[in-house]
Structure formats: C-alpha cells, structure tokens
C-alpha positions as CSV (number, residue, x, y, z in Angstrom):
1,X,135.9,107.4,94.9
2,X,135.5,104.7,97.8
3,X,137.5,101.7,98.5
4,X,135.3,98.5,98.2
5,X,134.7,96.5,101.0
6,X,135.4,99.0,104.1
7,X,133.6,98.3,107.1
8,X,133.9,100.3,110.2
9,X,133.3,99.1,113.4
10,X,132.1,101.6,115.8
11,X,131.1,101.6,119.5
12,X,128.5,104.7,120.3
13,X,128.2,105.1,124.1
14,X,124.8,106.0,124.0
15,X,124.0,105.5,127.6
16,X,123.7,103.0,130.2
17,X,123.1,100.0,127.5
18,X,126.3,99.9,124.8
19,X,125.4,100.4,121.3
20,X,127.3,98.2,118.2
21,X,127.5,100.5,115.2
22,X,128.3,98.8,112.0
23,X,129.5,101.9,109.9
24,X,129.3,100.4,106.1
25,X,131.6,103.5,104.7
26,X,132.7,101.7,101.1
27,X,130.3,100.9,98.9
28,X,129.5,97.0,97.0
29,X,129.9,97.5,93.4
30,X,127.3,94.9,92.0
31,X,126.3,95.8,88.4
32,X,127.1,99.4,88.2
33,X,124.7,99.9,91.8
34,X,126.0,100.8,95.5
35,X,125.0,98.9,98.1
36,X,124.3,99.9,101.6
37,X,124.9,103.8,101.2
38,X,122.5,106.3,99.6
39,X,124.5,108.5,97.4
40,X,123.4,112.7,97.5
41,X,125.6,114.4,94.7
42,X,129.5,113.9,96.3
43,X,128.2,112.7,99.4
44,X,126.3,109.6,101.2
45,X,124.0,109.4,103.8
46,X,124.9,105.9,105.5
47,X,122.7,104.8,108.5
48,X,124.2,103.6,111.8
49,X,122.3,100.5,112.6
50,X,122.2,98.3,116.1
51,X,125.5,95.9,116.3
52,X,126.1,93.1,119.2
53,X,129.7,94.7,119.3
54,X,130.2,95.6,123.1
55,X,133.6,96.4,122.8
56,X,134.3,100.2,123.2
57,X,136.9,100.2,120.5
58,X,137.8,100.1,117.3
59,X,137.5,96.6,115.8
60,X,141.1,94.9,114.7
61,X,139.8,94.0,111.5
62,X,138.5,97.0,108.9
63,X,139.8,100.0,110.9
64,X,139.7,102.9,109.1
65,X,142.4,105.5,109.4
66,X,145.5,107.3,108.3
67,X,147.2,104.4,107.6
68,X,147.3,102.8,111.2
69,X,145.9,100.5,113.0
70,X,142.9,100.4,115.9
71,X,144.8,100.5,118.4
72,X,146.9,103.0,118.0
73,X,143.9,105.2,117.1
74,X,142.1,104.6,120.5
75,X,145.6,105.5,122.4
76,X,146.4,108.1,120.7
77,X,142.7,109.1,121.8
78,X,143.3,108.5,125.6
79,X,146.3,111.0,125.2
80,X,143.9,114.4,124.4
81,X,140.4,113.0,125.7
82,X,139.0,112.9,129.0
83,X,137.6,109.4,130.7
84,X,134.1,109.0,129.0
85,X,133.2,106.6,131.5
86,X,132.9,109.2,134.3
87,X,129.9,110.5,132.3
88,X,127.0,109.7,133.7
89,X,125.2,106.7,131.6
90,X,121.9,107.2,130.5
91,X,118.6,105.4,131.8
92,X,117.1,103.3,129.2
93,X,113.4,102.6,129.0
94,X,113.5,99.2,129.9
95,X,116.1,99.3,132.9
96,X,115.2,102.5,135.1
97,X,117.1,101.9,138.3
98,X,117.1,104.9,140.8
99,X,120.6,106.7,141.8
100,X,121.4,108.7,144.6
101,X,120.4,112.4,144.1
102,X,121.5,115.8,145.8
103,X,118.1,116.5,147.5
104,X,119.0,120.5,146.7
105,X,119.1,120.6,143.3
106,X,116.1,119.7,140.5
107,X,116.8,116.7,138.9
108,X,115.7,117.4,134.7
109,X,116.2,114.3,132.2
110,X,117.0,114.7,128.5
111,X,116.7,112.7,125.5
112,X,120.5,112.0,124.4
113,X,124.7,112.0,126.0
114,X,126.2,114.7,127.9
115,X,126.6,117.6,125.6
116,X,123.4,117.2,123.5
117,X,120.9,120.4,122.9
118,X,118.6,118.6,124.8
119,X,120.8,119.2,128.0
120,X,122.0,122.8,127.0
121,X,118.0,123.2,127.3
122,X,117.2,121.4,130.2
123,X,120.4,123.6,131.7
124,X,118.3,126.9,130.5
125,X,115.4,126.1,132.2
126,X,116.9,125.0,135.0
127,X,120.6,126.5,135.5
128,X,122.5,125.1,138.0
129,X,120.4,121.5,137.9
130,X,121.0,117.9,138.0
131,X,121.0,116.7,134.2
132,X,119.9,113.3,133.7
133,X,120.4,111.8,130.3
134,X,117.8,109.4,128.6
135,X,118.5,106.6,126.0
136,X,115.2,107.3,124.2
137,X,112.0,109.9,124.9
138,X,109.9,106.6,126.6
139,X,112.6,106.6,128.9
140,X,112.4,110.3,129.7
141,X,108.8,110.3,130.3
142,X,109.0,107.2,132.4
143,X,111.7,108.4,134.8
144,X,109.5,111.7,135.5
145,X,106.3,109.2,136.1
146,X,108.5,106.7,138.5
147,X,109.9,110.1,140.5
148,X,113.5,109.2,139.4
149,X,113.5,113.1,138.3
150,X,112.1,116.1,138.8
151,X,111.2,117.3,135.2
152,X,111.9,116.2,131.6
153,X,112.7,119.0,128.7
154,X,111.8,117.2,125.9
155,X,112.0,118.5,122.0
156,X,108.7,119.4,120.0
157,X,109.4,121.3,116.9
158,X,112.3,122.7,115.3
159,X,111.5,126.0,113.3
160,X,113.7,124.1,110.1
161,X,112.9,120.0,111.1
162,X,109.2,120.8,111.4
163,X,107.7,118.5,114.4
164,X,108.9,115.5,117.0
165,X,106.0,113.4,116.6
166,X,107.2,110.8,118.4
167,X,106.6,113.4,121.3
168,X,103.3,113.8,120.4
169,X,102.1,110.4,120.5
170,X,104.2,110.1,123.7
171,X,102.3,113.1,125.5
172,X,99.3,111.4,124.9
173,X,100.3,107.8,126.0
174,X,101.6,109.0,129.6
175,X,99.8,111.5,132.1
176,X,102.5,113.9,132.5
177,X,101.7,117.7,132.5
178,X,103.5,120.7,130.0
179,X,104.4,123.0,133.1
180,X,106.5,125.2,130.2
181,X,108.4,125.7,127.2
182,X,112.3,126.4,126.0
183,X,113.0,127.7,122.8
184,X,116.5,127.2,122.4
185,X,119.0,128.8,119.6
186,X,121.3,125.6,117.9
187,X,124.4,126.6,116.7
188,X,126.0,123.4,114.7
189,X,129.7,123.5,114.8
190,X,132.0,120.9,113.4
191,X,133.9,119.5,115.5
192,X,137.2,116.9,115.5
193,X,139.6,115.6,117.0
194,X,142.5,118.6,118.4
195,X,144.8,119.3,115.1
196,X,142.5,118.1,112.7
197,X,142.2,120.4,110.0
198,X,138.1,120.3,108.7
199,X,140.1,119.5,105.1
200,X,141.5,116.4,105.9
201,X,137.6,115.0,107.1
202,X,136.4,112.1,104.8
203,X,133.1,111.7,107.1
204,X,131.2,113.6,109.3
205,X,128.6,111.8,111.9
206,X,125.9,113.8,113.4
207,X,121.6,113.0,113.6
208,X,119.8,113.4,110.5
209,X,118.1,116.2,111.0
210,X,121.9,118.3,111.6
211,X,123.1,116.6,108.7
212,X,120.2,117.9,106.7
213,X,120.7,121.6,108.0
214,X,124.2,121.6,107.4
215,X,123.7,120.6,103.6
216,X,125.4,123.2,102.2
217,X,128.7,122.7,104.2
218,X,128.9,119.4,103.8
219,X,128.4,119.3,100.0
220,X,131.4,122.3,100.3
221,X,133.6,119.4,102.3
222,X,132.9,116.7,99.9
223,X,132.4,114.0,102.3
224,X,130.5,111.2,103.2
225,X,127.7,111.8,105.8
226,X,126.6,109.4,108.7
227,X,123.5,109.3,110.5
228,X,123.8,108.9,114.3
229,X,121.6,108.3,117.5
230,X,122.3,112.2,118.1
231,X,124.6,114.9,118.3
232,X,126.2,114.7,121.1
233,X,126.4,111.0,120.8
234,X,128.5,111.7,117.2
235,X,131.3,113.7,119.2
236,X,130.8,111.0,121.6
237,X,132.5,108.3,119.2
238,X,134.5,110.4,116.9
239,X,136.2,111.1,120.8
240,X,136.2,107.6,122.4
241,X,137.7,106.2,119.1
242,X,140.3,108.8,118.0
243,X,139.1,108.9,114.6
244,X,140.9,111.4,113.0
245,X,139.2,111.7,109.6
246,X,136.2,111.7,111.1
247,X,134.3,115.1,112.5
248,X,131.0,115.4,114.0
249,X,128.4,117.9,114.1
250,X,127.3,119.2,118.0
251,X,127.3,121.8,120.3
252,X,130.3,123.9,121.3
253,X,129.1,122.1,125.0
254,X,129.8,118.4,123.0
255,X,133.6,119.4,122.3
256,X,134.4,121.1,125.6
257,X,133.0,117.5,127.5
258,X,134.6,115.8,124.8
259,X,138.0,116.9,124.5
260,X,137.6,117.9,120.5
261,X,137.9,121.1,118.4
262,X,135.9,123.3,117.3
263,X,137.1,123.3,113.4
264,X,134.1,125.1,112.2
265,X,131.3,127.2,114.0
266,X,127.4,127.9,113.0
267,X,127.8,125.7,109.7
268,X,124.2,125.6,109.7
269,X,122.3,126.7,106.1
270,X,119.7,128.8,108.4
271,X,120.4,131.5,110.7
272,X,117.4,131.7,112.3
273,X,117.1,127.6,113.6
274,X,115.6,127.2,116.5
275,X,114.7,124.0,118.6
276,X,111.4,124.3,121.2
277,X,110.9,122.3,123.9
278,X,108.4,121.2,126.3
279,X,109.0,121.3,130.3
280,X,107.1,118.2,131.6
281,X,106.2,116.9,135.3
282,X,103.6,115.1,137.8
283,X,102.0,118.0,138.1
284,X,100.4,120.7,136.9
285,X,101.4,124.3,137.5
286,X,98.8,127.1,138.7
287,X,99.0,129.5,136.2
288,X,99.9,133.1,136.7
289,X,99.0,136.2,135.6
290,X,102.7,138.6,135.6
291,X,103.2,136.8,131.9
292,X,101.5,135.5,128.8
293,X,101.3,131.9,128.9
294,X,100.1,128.9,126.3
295,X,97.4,126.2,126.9
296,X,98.1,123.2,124.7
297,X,95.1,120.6,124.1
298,X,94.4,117.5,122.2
299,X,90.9,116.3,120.7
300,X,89.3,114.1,118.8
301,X,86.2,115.4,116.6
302,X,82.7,113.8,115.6
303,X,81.9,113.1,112.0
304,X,79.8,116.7,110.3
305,X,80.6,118.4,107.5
306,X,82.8,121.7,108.7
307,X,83.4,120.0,111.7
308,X,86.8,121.0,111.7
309,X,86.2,124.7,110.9
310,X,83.6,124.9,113.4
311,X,86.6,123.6,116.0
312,X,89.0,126.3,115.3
313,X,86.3,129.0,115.0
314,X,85.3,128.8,119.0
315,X,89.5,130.4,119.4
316,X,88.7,133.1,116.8
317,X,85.3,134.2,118.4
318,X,87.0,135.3,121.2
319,X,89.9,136.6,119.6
320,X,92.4,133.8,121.0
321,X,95.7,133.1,118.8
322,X,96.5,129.6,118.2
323,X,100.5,129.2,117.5
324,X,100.7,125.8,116.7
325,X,98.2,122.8,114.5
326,X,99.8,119.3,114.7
327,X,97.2,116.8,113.8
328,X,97.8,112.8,114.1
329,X,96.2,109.6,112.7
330,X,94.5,107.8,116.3
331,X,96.6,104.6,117.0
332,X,93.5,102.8,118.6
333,X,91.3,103.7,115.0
334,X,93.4,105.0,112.4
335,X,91.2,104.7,110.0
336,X,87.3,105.7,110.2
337,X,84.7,103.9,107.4
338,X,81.3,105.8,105.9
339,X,79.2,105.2,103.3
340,X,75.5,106.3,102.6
341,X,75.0,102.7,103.1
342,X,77.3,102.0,105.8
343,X,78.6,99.0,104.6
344,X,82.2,100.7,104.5
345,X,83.3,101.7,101.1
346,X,84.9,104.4,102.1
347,X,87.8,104.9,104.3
348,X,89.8,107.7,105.4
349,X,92.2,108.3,108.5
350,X,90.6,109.6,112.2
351,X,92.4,112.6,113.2
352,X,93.8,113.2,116.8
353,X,94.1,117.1,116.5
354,X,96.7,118.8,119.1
355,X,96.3,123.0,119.3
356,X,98.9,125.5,121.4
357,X,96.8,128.5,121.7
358,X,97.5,131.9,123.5
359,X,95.7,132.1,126.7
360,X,96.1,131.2,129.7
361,X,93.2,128.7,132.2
362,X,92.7,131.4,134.1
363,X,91.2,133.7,131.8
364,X,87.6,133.0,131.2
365,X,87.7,133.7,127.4
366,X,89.8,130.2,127.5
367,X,87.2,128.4,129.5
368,X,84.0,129.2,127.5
369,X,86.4,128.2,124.6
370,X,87.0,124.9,125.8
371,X,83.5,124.5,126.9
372,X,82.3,125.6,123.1
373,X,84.4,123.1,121.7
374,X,83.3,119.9,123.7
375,X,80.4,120.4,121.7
376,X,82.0,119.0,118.7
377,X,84.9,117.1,120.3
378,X,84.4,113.5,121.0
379,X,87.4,113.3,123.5
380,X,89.3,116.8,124.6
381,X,92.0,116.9,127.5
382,X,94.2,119.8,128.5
383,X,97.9,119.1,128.2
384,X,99.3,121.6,130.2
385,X,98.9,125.7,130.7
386,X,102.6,127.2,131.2
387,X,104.5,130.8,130.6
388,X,105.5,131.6,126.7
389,X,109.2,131.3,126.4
390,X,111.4,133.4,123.7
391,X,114.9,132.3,122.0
C-alpha cells in the first residue's frame, strides 16, 4: 500500500522562526509492524515533528511526487502561487520585537499563518483591523501584555473538539482581561494545488482536531492523514512546495492567500461546528447594560464534604445560568493528601474550577453571588465580564 522507505522533507512557514518538518509518509516494515505512522482503517495519522531543515524547499533527496523531482515541483509552484514571503511572519514567544503599526487601526494577534480561523475571527470582531499572527498562544498573550497589540482573539472551545486548555492555564498565568467573545462558524474545505482533482490526493495535511472532524471524508478519499501546526499553516506548505498530491484542510480565506483550490467545500462530519473565542486585553471593559453579557471566573475550593455543590448552588439561588464548567488540576499543588491521621495515605488531584455564567458585574444578583462563594473559595478572581456573542 506504501513504498518503504519515503521520507518527505517539508518546510512549514510557520511564522517568524522556520519550521523543519520531517514528513515520514512510507512505513518500516520490521516483523510484520509499521513504524513511525499510526494506521486508522485505510488511513494514517503521521505527526509532523520539529526538523533543523531551514531550507524552504523540497529536499533533493526523497521528494515525493508525480514522478519528478524537487525542483521542478517548487517552480512549477512559483508559476500559480503568490510570494509567501510578503506575508507577514509571525511573533514567536521568545523573540517579540515591535513593528511599525498604522496608529488608526486596532492591532488583534492570532494564534497561527495568514488564513487561519483564528484570523477569520479576530477579522469578525474587529473588521477592517491590523491582524497579527502568533507562533504559539504564549506568544499571543505576551504581545498584548508588552503593548505590541491591541487585543488577542484566542480559541476556547470548539462545540465538536471540546476545550483549548492550554488557554485555560494560560488565562491564569498572565493578567490579561476577557473584554468578549466570538463564536465563529468553521467551514473545512479541501483544498489543492489549481487542477488538482481531490481523486488524485495520496495525503491530506491539516491540525488534528480538522483531521478528526473530517473523518468521514477522508476515510471516503482513502488517504494518508498528516498532522500539522494548523490549518492554515497546511495550505501554507502544500502552496510553498507545489505538492500536487497533496491537499490540505483550511478555510476558503487559506486558498484565496494561498493561491490553491477549493476541491471540496464543508467536508466536515458535523454541521453545526462551531469554534468560540475569547477577546483579551490590558484592560478591563465597563460593562453595559443594552445586551446580555458573561462573567467568567476561576477558584479554588477548601476541603468539606459538598463543597463543590455548595459552590454552584450560590448561581442557582439567584436564578443565574452558568454556560460553561471547565475544571483543572493546580500546577503549583496538583495533588492534595488526607487521611484521618494525616500522615498522607490518600491522594487525589486539587481542582482549579473555571465557571462562564450569565450575568453581567453590574447586576447585584452577580455580586452577592461572588460574595457567597468566597465563603468556600480559597482563591476566586474575575476573569473578565464582556457581551454574549452568537454564530
């Protein structure tokens, strides 16, 4: 089904620092087991790993195509897609240096490339901003603290995914505030490179969590599936490389910046999927009263029996709605000892406990809830009271 031995050399773009991918698309026969790939019925799931490559090219050696090699893939390329490197690079984490900005428009950073669902929602919020892509969520939240940006529209939940928790722990390791939300409609479409039918695709690159709502399709395709950083960042390489067997999953955005087609639209299993995101800033916002708004918290609760229940119940006394329950183990203590003796036999995790609930600061009903439950909270801070958004 595979040839032995293929490698794939692949440069993803992803941002302001070059990232090697080492695509292992054939598979080590060694005693009747594959090697390297993770085999799903027809398909494979094959992770995209950190390389030292920082060439932005196909590799001479193991290029994959129809027949020809590297470099005639990559020129062929140049011929339909636009220059990638006048896309802006994205700020990593660990190298924020400031650029000149347009002091009229808001400046909003994303987690991802030019094209990703991140910026289509950023771009909702904020229509006619400055987008500023991110290497990775720190960096995001970073560029907002150091005044680089404006805003960061960061993802929380996806109504298929389930949570972002790496956003959680984030929102409590920084002091930014939630000044609103973006629920955002994702529309997968399959993309390639222009007259590439979505028959002739041996591969298709996209995130996990794309690849995972698109199972259906794929497994109708028969090919091999490869993780990537993120969308965008698929139709990113499948573009800069000119691979023509090769199709990513993105946004209709992805293939117009890219230069690709859209072979397939709305490939997703579920209808109904839909990303939220959280507005973040310096600041908080004063809330209004012309629309319902969220409060989110986080806390931390004592040791009692029916502690927990006791938390929740101080919302439902005064008939407040809570839309959203995430809790997370506490990085500083993750796990709490009691005994009757307290000499530690028994361990279980300590609980950071974040809550969205339906009311806004200004309403008193909120207040006297907040006040109720510092009774049994050993640590309670509010992350942000912002306007309800719909899809």
């Amino acid at each position: 089904m595979f040839e032995k031995g293929v490698m794939l050399g692949v440069v993803g773009l992803d941002g302001g620092r070059k990232r090697g991918f080492g695509l292992n698309l054939g598979l080590r026969e060694e005693e009747g087991c594959c090697h390297g790939v993770r085999v799903l019925g027809q398909s494979a799931i094959t992770p995209m790993e950190d390389g030292k490559n920082q060439n932005p090219s196909l590799e001479s050696e193991g290029d994959v195509g129809d027949g020809g090699g590297g470099g005639g893939q990559v020129d062929e390329a140049k011929v339909f897609h636009r220059d990638l490197s006048l896309l802006p690079k994205p700020l990593s984490a660990t190298d924020l240096s400031s650029i000149p900005r347009d002091g009229s428009k808001v400046r909003v950073a994303y987690q991802g490339v030019p094209g990703a669902y991140s910026e289509a929602a950023a771009l909702k919020a904020y229509p006619g901003c400055e987008t500023v892509p991110c290497d990775e969520f720190e960096a995001a939240f970073k560029a907002v603290e150091l005044w680089l940006v404006d805003k960061a529209v960061l993802p929380i939940e996806n109504s298929v995914g389930g949570s972002i928790h790496r956003n959680y722990d984030l929102l409590l390791r920084h002091r930014l505030q939630i000044v609103g939300e973006v629920q955002l409609q994702v529309n997968h479409c399959l993309l390639g490179l222009p007259g590439t039918k979505k028959e002739e695709l041996t591969r298709v690159l996209s995130h996990p969590q794309a690849l995972a709502q698109c199972e259906m399709s794929l497994m109708a395709l028969h090919v091999v599936r490869v993780s990537t950083e993120d969308t965008a960042g698929a139709a990113q390489i499948v573009a800069s490389n000119g691979l023509r067997d090769t199709g990513a999953i993105a946004s209709s955005r992805a293939a117009e910046i890219y230069g690709l087609e859209i072979l397939a639209e709305n490939i997703q299993d579920d209808d109904d999927n839909i990303t939220r995101f959280l507005i973040l800033a310096r600041d908080p916002i004063i809330p209004g009263t012309d629309r319902p708004h969220k409060t989110s918290i986080v806390f931390t609760l004592d040791e009692g029996p029916g502690v927990l229940f006791k938390a929740l119940a101080v919302f439902a006394l005064r008939d407040i709605n809570l839309s959203k329950i995430e809790s997370r183990p506490q990085r500083n203590r993750p796990l709490r000892v009691v005994d009757d003796s307290n000499k530690g036999s028994a361990k279980y995790f300590d609980y950071l406990f974040y809550i969205d609930f339906e009311a806004s600061m200004t309403e008193p009903r909120a207040q006297h809830a907040l006040g109720h439950l510092q009774e049994f909270a050993g640590f309670l801070r509010v992350l942000g009271c912002y306007p309800k958004d719909v899809p």
